[in-house]
N, C-alpha and C positions, 0 to 999 in steps of 0.2 A: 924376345918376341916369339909368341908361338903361334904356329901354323896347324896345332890339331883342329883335325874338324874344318878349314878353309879349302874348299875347292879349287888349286890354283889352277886350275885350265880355264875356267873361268874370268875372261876379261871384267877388271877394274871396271865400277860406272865410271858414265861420262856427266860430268857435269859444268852445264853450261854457267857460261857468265849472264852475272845481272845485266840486266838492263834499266836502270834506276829512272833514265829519263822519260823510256816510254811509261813505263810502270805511273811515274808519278803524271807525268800527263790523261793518263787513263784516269785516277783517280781525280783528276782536275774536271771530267766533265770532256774532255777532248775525243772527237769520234774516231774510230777506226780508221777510216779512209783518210780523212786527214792524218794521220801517223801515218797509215800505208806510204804517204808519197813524200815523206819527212826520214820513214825510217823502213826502206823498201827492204831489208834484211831481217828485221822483226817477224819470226815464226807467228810470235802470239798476234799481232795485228792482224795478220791473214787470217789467223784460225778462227778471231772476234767477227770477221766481213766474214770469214763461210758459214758459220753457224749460222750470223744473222739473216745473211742469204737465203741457206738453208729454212729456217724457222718460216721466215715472210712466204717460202713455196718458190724459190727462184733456182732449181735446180742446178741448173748449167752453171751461173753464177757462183754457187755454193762449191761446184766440182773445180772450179778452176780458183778460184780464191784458196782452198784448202791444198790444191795442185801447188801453188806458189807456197803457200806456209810450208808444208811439206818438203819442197827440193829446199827453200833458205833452212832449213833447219835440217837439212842434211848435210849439208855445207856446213853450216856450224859446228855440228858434233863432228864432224872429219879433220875440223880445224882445230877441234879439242878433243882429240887422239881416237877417237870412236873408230874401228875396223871395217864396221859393216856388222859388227854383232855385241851383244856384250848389252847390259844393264842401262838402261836412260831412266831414274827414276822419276817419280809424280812427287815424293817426297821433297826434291829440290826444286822451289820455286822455278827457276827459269828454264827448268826442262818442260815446263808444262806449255809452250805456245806451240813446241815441237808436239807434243804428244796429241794437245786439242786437235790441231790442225790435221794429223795423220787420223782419228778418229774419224772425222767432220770427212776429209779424204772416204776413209770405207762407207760412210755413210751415205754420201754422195754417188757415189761408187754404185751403192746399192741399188740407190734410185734411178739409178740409171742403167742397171740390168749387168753389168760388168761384172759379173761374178770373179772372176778370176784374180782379179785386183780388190774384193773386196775378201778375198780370201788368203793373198798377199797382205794386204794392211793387217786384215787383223791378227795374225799370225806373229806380225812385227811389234805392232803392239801389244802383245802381250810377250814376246819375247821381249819388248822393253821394260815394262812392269805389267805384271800380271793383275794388281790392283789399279790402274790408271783407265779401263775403258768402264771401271763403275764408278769409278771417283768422278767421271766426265762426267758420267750418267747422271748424279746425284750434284752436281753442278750447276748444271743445264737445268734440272729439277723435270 
């Protein structure tokens, strides 16, 4: 095995586990909220209720849904060796309800004049993947 060219100071990604049940219930037609209270550890359930929060104009709503996705998906990745730093990519599916949610988080953030935290997120986020707050972007459309 060779290590030329590998930055080993650089922590391993973290990648999360599937979530098959919520996933396929999503694709059933099943709303957010309902999973929120089925599957209250679900990043991406949160991230779906802040967006949509967000989008409708429900600001408060939007900061604290994405506030919840965010601290459960920080707990996740600590559960699956994350330090506090280190690669969470957008390429692995179930990293992305952690990432939505922490977007949706500075967004919120925004709206509500909190610079300081919206300059924390984003900094995280993109120290998670540097491609994941336009992948959002282009999601979201």
């Amino acid at each position: 095995m060779s290590v030329i060219g590998k930055n080993l100071m650089e922590p391993e990604p973290t990648l999360l586990p599937a979530e098959p049940e919520v996933v396929e219930s999503l694709a059933a037609g099943e709303e957010p909220v309902d999973l929120a209270a089925k599957h209250p550890t679900c990043s991406l359930v949160w991230a779906l209720l802040a967006e949509e929060a967000l989008d409708a104009g429900y600001t408060v709503e939007g900061y604290a849904y994405a506030r919840v996705g965010y601290h459960r998906g920080l707990d996740a990745l600590r559960a699956n060796g994350w330090r506090g730093q280190g690669p969470v990519p957008w390429s692995h599916e179930p990293n992305r309800g952690f990432l939505r949610a922490l977007a949706a988080l500075g967004q919120a953030a925004a709206a509500i004049g909190e610079i300081n935290e919206v300059d924390r997120i984003g900094k995280l986020l993109n120290d998670s993947d540097p491609t994941a707050a336009e992948q959002i972007r282009s999601l979201r459309g």
